[in-house]
N, C-alpha and C positions, 0 to 999 in steps of 0.2 A: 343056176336057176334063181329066180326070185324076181321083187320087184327094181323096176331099172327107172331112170326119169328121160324125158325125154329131151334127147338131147337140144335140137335146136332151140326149144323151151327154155331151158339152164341156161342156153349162152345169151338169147333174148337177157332171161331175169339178171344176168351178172352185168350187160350194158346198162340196164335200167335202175337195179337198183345197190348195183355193186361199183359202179362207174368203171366196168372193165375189171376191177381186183378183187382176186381171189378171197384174201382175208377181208376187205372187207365187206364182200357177202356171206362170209362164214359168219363173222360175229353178229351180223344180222339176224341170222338163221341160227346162231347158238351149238354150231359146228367149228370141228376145227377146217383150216384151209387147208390141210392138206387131204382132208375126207373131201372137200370140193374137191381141190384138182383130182384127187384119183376117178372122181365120178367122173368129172369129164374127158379126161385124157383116156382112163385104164374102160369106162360104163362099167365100173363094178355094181352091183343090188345095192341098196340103197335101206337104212333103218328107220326105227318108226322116229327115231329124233329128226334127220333130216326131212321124211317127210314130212312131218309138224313143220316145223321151223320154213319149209318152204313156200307150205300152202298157209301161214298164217301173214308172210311175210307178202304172199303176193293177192290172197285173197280167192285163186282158185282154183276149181275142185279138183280131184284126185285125179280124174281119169282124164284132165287135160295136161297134169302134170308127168305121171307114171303109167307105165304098162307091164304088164306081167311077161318075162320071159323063161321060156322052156331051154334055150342054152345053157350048155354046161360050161362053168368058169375058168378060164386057164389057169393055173397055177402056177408060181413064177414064172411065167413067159412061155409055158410050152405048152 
């Protein structure tokens, strides 16, 4: 449960202002790169750092970036 980002949104922002790599739309955003990839590979919930860092870097708001999910998380893989 929690909030998740959206994914086709993420991989937009990582073309545009990451030019495709990871790290460096992490250091943009003030994340480490491997908190990116897991969001996008694993959509783990996401915190209030990355979503700062997301929406100040692209400009906008919340609810075109993240959505609230009621899914419960898998735990190492199962």
């Amino acid at each position: 449960m929690g909030i998740k980002v959206q994914k086709s949104m993420l991989e937009y922002i990582l073309r545009e202002h990451g030019g495709g790599k990871v790290a460096v739309l992490a250091e943009k955003m003030g994340v480490s790169p491997k908190y990116v990839y897991r969001v996008l590979k694993d959509n783990i919930p996401v915190g209030n750092k990355f979503i700062k860092g997301l929406m100040e870097l692209t400009g906008l708001s919340f609810t075109a970036l993240f959505y609230y999910s009621e899914e419960e998380e898998k735990e190492n893989g199962n």
